[in-house]
Predicted model as a PDB file, atoms N, CA, C, CB and O in Angstrom, pLDDT in the B-factor column:
MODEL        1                                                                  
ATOM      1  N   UNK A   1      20.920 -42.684 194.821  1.00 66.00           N  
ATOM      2  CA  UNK A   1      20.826 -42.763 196.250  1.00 66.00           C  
ATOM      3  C   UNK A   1      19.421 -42.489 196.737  1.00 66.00           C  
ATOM      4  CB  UNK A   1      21.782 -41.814 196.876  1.00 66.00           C  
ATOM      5  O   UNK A   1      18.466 -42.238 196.002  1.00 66.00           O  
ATOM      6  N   UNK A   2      19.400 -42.558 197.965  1.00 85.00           N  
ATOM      7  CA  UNK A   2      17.862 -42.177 198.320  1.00 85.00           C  
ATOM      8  C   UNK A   2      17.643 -41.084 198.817  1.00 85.00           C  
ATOM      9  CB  UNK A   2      17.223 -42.953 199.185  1.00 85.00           C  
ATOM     10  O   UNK A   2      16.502 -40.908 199.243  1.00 85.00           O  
ATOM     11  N   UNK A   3      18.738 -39.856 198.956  1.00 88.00           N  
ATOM     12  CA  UNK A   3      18.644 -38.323 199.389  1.00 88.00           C  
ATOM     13  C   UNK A   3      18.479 -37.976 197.723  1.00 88.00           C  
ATOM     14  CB  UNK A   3      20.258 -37.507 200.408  1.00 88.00           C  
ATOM     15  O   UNK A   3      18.995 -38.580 196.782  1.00 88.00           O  
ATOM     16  N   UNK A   4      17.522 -36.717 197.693  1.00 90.00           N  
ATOM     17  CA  UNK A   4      17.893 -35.499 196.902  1.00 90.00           C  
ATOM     18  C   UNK A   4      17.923 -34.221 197.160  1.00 90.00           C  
ATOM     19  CB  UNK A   4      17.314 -35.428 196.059  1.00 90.00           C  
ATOM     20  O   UNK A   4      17.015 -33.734 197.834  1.00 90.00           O  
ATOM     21  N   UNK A   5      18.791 -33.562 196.758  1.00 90.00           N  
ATOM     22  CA  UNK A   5      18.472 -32.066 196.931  1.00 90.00           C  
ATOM     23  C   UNK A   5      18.113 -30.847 196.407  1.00 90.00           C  
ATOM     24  CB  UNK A   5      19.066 -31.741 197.226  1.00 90.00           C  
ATOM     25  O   UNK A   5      18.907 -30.200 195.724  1.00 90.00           O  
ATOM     26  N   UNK A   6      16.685 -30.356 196.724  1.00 91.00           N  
ATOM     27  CA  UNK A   6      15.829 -29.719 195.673  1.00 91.00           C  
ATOM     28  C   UNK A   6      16.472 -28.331 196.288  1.00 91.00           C  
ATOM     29  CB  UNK A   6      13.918 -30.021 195.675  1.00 91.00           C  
ATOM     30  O   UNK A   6      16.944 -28.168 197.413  1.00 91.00           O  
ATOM     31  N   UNK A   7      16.301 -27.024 194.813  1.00 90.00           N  
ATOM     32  CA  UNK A   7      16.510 -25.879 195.140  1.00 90.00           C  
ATOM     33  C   UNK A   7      15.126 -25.332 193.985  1.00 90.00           C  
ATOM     34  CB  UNK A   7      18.253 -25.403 194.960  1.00 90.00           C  
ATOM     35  O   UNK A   7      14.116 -25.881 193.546  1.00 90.00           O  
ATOM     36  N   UNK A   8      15.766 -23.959 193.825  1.00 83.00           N  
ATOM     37  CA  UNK A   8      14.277 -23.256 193.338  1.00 83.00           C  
ATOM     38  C   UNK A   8      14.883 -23.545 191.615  1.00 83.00           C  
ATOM     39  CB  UNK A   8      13.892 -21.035 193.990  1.00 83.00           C  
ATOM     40  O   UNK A   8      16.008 -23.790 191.180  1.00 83.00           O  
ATOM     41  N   UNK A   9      13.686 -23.394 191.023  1.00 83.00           N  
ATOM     42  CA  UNK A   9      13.481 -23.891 189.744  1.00 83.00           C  
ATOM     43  C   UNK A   9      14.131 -22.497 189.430  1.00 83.00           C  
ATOM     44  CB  UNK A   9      11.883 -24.406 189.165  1.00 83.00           C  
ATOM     45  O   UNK A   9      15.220 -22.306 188.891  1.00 83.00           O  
ATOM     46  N   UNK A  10      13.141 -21.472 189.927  1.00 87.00           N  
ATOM     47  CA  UNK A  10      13.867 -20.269 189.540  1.00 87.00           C  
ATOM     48  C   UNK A  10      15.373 -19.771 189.064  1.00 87.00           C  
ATOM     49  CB  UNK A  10      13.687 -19.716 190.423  1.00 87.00           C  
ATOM     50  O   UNK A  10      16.201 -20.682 189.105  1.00 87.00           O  
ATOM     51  N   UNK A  11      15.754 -18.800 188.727  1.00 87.00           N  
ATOM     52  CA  UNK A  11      17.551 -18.556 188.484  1.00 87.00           C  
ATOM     53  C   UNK A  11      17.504 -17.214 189.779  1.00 87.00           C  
ATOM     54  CB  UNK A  11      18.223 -17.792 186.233  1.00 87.00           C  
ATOM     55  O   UNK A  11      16.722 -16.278 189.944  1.00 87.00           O  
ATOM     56  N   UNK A  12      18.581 -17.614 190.443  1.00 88.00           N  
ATOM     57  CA  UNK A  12      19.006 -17.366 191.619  1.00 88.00           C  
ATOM     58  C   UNK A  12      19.455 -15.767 190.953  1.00 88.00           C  
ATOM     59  CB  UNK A  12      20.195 -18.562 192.316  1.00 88.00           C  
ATOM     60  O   UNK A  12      19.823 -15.775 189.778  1.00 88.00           O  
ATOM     61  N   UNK A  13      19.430 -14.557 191.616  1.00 91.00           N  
ATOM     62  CA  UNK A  13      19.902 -13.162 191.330  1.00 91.00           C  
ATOM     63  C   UNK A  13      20.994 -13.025 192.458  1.00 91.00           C  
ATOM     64  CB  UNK A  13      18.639 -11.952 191.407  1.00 91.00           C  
ATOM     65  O   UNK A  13      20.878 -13.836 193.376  1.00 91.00           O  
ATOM     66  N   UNK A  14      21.978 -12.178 192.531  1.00 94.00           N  
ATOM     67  CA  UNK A  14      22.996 -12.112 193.581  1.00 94.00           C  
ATOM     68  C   UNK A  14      21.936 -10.832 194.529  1.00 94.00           C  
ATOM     69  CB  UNK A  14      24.893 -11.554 192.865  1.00 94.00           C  
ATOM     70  O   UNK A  14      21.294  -9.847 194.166  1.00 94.00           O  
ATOM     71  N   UNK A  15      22.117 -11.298 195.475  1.00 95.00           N  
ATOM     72  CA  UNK A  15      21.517 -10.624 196.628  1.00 95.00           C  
ATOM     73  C   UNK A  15      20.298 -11.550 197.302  1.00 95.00           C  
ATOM     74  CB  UNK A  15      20.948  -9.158 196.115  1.00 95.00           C  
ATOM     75  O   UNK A  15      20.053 -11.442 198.503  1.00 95.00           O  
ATOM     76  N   UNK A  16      19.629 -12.371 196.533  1.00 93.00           N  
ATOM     77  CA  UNK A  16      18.358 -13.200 196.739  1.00 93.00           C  
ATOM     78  C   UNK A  16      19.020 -14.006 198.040  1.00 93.00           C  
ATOM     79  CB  UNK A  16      17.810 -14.279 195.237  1.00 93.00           C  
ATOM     80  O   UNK A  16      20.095 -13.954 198.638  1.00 93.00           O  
ATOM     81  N   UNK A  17      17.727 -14.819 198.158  1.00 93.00           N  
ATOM     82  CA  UNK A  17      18.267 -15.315 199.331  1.00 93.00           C  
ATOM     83  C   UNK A  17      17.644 -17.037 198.725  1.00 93.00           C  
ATOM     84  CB  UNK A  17      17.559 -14.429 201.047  1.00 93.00           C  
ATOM     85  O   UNK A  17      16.647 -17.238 198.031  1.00 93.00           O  
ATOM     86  N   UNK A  18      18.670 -18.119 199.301  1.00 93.00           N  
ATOM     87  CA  UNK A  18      18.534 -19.098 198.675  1.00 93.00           C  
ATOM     88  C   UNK A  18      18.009 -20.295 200.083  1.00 93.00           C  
ATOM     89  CB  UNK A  18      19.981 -19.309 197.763  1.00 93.00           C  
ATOM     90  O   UNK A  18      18.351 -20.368 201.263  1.00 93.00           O  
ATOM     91  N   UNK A  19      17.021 -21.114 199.213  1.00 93.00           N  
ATOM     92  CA  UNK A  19      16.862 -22.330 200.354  1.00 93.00           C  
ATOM     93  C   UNK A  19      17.015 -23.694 199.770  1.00 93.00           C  
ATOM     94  CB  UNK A  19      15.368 -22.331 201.084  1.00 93.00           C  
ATOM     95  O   UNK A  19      16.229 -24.110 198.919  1.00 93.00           O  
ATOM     96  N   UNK A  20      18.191 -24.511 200.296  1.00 93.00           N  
ATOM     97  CA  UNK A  20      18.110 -26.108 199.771  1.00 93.00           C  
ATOM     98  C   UNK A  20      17.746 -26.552 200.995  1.00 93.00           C  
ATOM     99  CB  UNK A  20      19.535 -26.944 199.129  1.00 93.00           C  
ATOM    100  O   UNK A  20      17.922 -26.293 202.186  1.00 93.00           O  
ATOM    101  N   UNK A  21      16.790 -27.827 199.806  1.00 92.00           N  
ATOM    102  CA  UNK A  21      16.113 -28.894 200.624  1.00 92.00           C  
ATOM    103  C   UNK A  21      16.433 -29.937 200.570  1.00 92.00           C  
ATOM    104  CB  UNK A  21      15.026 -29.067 200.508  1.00 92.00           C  
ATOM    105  O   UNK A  21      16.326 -30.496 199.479  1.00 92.00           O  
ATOM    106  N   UNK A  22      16.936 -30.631 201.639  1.00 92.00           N  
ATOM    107  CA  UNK A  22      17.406 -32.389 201.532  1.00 92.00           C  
ATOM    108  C   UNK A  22      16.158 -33.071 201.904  1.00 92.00           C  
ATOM    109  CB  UNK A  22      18.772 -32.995 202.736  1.00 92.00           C  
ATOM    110  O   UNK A  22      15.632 -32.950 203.010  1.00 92.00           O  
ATOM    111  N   UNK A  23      15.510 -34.096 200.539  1.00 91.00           N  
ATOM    112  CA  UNK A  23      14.503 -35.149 200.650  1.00 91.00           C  
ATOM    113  C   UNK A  23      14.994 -35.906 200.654  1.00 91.00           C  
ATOM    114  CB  UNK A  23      13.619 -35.373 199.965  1.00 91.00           C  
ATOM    115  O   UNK A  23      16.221 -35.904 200.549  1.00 91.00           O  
ATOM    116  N   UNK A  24      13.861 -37.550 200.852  1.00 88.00           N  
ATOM    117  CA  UNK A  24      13.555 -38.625 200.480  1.00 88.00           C  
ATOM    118  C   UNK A  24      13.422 -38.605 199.410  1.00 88.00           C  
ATOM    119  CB  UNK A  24      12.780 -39.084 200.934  1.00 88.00           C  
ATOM    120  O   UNK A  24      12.491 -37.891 199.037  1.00 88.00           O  
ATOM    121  N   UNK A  25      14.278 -39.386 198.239  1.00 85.00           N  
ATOM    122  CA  UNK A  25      13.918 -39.751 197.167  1.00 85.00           C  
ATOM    123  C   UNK A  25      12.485 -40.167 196.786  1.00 85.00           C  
ATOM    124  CB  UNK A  25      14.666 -40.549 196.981  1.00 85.00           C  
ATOM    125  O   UNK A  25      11.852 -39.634 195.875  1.00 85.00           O  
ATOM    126  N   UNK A  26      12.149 -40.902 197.359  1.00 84.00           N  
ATOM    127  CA  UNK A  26      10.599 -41.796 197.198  1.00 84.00           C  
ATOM    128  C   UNK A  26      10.030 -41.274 197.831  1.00 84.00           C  
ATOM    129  CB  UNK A  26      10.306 -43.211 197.533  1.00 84.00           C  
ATOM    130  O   UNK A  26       8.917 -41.714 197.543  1.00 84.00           O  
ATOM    131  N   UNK A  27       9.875 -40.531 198.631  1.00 85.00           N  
ATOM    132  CA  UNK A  27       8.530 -39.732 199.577  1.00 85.00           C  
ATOM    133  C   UNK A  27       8.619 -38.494 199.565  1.00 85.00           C  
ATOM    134  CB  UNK A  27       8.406 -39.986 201.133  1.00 85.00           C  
ATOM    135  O   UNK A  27       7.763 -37.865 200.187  1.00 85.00           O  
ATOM    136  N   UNK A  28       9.675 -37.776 198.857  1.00 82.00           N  
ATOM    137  CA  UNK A  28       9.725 -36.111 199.014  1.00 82.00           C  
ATOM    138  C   UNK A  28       9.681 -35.632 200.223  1.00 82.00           C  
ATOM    139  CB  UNK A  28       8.648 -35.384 198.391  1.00 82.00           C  
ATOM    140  O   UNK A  28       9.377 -34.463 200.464  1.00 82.00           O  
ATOM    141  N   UNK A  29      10.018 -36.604 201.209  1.00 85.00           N  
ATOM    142  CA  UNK A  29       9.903 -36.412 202.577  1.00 85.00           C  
ATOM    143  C   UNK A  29      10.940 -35.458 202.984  1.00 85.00           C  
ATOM    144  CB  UNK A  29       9.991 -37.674 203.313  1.00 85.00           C  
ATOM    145  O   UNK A  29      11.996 -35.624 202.374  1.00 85.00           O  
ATOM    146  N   UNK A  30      10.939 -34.248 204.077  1.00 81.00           N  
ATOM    147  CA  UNK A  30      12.072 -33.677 204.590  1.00 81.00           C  
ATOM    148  C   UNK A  30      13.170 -34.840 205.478  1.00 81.00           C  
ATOM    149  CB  UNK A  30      11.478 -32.467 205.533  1.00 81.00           C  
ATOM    150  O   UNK A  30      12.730 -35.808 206.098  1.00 81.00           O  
ATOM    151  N   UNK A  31      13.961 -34.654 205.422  1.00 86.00           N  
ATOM    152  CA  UNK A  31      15.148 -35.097 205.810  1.00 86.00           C  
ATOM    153  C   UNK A  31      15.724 -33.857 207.034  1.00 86.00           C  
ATOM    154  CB  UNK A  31      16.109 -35.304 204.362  1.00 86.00           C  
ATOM    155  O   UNK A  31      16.307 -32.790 206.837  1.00 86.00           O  
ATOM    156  N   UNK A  32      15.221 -34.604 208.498  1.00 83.00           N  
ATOM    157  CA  UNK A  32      15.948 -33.618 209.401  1.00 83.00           C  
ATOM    158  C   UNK A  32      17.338 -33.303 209.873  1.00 83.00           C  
ATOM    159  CB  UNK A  32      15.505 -33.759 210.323  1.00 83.00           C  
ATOM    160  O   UNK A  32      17.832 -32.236 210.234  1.00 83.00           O  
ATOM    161  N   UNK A  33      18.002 -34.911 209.743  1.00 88.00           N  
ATOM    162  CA  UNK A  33      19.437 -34.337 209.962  1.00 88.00           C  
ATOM    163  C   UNK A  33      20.118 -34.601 208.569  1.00 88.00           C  
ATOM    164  CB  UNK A  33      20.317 -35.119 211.287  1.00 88.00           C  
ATOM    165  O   UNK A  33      19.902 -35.547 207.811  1.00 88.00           O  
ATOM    166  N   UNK A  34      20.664 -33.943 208.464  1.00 90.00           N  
ATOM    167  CA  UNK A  34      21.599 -33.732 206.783  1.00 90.00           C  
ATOM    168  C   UNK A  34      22.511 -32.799 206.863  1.00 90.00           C  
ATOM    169  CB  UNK A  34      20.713 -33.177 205.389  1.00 90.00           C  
ATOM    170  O   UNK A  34      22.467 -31.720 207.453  1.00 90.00           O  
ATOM    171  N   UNK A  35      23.441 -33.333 206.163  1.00 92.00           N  
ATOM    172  CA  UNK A  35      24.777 -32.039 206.403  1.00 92.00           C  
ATOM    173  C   UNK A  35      24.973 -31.828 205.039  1.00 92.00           C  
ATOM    174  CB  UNK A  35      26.487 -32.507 207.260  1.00 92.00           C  
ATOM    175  O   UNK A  35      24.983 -32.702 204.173  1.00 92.00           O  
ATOM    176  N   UNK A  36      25.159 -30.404 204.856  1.00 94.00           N  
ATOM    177  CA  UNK A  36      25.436 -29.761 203.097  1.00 94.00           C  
ATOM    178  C   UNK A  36      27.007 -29.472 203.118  1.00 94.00           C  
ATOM    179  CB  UNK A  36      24.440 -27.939 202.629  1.00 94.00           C  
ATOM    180  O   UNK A  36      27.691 -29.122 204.080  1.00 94.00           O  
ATOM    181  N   UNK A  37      27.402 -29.717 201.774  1.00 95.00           N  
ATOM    182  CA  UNK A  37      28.638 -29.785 201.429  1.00 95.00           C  
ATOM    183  C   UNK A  37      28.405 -28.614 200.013  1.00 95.00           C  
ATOM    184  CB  UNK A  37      29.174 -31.522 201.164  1.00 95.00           C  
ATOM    185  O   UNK A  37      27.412 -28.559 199.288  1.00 95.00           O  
ATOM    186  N   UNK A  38      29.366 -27.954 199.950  1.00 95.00           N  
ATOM    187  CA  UNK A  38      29.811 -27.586 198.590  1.00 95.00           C  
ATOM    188  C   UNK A  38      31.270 -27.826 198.200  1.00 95.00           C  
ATOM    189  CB  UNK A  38      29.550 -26.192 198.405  1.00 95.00           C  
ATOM    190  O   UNK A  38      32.273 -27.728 198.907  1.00 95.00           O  
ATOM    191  N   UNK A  39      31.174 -28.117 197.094  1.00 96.00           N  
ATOM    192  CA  UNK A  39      32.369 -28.792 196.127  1.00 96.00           C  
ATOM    193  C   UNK A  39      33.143 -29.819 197.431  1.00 96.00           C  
ATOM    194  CB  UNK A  39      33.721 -27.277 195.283  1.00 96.00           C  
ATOM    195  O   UNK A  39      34.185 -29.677 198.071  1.00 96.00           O  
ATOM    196  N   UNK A  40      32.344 -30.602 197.436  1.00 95.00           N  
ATOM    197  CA  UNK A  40      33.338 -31.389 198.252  1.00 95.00           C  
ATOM    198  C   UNK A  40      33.530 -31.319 199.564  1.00 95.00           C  
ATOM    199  CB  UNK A  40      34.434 -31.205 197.877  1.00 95.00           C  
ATOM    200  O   UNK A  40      34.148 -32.256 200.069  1.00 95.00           O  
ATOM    201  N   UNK A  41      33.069 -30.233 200.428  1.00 96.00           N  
ATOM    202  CA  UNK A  41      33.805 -29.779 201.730  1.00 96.00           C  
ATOM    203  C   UNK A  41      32.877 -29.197 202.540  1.00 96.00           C  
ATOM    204  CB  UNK A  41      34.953 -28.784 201.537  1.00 96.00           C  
ATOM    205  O   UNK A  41      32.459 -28.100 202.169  1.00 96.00           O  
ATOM    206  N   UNK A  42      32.231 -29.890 204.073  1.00 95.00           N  
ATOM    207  CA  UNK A  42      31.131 -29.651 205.227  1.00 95.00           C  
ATOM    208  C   UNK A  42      30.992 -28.167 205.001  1.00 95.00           C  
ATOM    209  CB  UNK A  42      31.611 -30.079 206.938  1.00 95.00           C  
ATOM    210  O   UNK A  42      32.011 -27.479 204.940  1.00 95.00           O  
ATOM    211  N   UNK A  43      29.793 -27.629 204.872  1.00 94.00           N  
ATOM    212  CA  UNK A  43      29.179 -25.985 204.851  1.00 94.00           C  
ATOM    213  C   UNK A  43      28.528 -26.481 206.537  1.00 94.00           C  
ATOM    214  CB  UNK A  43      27.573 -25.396 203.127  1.00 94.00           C  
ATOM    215  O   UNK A  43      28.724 -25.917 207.613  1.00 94.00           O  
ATOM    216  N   UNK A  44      28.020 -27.265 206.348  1.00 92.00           N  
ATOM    217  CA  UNK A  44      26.840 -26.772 207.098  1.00 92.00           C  
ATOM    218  C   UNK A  44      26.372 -28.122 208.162  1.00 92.00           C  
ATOM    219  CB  UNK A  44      25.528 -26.290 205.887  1.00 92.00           C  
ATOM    220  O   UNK A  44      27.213 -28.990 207.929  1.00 92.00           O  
ATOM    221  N   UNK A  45      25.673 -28.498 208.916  1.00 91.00           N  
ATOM    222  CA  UNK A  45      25.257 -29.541 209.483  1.00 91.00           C  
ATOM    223  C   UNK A  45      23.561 -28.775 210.082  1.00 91.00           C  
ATOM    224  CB  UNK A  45      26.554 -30.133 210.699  1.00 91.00           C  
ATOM    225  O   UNK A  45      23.421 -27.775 210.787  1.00 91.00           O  
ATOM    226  N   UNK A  46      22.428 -29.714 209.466  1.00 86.00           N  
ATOM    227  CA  UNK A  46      21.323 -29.041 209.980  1.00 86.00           C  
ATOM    228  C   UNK A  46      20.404 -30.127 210.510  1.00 86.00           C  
ATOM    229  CB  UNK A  46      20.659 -28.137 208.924  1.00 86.00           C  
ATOM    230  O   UNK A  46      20.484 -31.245 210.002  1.00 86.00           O  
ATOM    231  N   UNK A  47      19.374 -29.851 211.672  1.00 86.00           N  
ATOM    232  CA  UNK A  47      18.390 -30.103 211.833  1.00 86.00           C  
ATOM    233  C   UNK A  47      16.984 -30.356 211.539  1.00 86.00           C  
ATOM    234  CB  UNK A  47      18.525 -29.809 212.144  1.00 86.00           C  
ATOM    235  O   UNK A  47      16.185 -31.187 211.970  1.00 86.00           O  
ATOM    236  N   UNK A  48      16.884 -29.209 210.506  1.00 86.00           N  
ATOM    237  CA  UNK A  48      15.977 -28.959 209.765  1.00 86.00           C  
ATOM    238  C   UNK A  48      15.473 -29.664 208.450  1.00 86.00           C  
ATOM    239  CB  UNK A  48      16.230 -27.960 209.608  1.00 86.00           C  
ATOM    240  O   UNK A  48      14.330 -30.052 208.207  1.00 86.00           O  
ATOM    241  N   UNK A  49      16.688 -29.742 207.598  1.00 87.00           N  
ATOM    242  CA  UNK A  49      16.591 -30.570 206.583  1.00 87.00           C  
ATOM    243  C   UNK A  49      16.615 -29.472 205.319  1.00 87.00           C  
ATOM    244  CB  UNK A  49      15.263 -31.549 206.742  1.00 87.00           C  
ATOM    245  O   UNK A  49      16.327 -29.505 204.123  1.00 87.00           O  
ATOM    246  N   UNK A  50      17.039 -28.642 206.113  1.00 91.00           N  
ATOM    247  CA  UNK A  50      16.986 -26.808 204.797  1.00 91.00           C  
ATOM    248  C   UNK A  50      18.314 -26.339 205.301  1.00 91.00           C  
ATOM    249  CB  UNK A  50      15.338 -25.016 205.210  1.00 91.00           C  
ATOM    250  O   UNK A  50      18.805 -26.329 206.430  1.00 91.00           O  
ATOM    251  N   UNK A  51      18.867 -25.850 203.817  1.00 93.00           N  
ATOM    252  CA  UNK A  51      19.745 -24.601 204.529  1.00 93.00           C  
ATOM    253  C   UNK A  51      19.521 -23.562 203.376  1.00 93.00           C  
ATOM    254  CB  UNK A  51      21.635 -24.951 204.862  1.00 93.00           C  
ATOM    255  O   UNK A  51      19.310 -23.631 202.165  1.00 93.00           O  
ATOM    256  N   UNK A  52      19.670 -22.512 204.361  1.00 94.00           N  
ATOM    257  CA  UNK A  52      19.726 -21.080 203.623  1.00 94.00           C  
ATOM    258  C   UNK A  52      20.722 -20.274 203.163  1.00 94.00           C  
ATOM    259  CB  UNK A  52      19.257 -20.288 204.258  1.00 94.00           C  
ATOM    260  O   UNK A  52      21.765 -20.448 203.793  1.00 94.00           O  
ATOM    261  N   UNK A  53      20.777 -19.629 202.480  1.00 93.00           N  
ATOM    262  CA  UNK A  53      21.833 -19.216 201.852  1.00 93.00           C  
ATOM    263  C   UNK A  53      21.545 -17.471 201.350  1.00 93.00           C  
ATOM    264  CB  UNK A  53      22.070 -20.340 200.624  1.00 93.00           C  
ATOM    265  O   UNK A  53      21.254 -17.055 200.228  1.00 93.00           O  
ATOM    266  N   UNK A  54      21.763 -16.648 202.710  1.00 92.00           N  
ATOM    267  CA  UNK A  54      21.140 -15.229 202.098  1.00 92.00           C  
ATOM    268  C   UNK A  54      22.004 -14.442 201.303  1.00 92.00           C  
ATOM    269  CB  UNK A  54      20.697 -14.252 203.181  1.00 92.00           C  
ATOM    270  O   UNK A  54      23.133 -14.858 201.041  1.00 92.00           O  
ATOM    271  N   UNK A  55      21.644 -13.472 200.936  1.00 94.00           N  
ATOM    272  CA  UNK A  55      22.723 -12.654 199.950  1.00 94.00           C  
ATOM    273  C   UNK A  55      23.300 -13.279 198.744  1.00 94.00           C  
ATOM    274  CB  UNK A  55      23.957 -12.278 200.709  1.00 94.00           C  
ATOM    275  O   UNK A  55      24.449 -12.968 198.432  1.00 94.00           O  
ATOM    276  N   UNK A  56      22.943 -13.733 198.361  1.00 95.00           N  
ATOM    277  CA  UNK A  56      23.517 -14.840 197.159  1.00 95.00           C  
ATOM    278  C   UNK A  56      24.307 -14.427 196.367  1.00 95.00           C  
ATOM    279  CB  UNK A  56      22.616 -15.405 196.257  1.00 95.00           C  
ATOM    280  O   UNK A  56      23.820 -13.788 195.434  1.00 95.00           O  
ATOM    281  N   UNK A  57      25.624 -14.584 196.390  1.00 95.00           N  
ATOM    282  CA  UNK A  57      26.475 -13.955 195.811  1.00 95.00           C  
ATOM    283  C   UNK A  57      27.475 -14.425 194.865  1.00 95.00           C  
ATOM    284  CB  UNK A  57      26.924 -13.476 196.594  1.00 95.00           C  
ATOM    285  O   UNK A  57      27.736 -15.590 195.167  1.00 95.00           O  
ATOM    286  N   UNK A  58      28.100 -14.080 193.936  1.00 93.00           N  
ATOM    287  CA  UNK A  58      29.634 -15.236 193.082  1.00 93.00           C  
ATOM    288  C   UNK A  58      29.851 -16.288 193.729  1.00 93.00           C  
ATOM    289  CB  UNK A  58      31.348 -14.636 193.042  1.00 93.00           C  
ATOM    290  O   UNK A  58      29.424 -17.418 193.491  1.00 93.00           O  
ATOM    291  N   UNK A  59      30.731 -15.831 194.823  1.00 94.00           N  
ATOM    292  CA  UNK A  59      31.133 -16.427 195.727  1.00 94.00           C  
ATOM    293  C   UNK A  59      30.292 -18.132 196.162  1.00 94.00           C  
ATOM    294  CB  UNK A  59      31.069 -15.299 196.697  1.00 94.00           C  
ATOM    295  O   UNK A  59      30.816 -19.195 196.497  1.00 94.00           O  
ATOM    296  N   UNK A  60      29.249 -17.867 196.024  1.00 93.00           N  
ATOM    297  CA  UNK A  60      28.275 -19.095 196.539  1.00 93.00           C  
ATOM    298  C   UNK A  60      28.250 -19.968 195.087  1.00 93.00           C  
ATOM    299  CB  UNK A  60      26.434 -18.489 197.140  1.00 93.00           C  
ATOM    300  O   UNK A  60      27.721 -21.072 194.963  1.00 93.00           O  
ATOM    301  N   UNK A  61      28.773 -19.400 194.282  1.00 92.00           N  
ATOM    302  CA  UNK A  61      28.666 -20.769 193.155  1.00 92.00           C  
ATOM    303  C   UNK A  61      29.532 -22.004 192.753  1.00 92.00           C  
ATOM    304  CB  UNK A  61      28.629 -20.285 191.965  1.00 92.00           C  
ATOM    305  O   UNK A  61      30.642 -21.845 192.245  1.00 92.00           O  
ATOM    306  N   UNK A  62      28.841 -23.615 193.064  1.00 93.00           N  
ATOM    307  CA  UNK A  62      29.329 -24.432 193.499  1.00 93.00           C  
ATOM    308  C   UNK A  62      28.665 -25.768 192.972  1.00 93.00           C  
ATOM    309  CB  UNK A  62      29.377 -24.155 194.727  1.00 93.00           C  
ATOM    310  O   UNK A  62      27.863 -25.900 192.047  1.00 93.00           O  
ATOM    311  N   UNK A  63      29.156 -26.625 193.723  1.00 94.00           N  
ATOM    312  CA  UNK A  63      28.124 -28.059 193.051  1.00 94.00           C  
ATOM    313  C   UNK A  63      27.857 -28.803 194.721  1.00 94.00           C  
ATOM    314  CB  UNK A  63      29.370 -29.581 191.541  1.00 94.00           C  
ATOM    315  O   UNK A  63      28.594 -29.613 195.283  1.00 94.00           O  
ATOM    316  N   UNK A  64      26.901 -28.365 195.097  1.00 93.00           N  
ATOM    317  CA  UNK A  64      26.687 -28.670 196.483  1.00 93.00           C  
ATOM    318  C   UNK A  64      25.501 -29.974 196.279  1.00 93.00           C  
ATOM    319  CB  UNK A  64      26.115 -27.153 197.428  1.00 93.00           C  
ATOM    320  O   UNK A  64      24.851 -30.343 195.300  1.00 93.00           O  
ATOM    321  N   UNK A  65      25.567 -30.375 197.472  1.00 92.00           N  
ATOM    322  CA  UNK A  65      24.820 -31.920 197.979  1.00 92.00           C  
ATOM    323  C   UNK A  65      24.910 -31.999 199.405  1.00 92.00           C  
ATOM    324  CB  UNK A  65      25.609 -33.402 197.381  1.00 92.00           C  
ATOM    325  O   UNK A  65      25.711 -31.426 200.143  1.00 92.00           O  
ATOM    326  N   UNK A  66      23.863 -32.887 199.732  1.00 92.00           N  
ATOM    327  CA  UNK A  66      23.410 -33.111 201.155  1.00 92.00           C  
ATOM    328  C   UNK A  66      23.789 -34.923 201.177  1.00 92.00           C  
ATOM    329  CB  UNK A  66      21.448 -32.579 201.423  1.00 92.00           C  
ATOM    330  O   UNK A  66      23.835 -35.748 200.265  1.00 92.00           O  
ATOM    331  N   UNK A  67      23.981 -35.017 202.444  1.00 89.00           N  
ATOM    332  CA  UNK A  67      24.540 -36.322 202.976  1.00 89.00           C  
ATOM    333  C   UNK A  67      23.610 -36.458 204.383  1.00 89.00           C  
ATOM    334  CB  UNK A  67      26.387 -36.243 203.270  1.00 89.00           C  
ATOM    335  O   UNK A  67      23.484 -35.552 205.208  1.00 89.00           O  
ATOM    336  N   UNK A  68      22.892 -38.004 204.481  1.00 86.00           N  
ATOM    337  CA  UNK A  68      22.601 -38.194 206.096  1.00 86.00           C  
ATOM    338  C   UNK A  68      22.726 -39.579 206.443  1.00 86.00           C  
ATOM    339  CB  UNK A  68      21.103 -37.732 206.577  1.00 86.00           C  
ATOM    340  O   UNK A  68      22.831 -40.420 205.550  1.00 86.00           O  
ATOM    341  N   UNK A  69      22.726 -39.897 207.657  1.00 77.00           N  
ATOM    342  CA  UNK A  69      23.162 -40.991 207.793  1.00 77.00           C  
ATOM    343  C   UNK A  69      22.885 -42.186 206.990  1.00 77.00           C  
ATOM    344  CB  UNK A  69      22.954 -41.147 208.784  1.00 77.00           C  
ATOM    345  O   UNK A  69      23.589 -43.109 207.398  1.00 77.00           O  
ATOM    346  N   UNK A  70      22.235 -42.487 206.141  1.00 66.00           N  
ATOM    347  CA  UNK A  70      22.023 -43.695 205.358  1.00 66.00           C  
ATOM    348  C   UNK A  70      22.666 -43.435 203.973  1.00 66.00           C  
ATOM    349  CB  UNK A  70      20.462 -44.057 205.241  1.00 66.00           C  
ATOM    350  O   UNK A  70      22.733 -44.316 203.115  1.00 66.00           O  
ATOM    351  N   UNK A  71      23.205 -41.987 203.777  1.00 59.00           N  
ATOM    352  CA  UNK A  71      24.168 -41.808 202.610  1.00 59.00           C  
ATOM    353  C   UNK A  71      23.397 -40.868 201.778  1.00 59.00           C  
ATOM    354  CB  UNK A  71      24.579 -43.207 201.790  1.00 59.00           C  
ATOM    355  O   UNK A  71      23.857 -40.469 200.708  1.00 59.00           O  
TER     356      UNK A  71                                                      
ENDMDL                                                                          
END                                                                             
């Protein structure tokens, strides 16, 4: 597709605080409207083209992806 969604290379610790980024495939460009899903099911709807994720906890582990209007 032509979205991707970058997170930190790093390994996430529970308490950290987490940021995904929805790009442009081909331009690494931010992507302002994008809505994040985990396993399947709307988290989030953003403006930004980031969402955050503080306290990082069990609970947050998932197989998440971003969606925007061109797919």
């Amino acid at each position: 597709g032509d979205v991707i969604l970058v997170s930190s290379v790093d390994p996430v610790i529970e308490g950290d605080t987490l940021t995904l980024h929805c790009l442009h495939r081909s331009t690494n460009s931010p992507i302002l409207r994008a809505d994040f899903y985990k396993d399947g099911s709307l988290i989030q709807n953003q403006t930004t083209g980031e969402m955050n994720i503080t306290t990082v906890s069990k609970s947050h582990e998932g197989f998440y992806y971003c969606k925007t209007e061109r797919g």
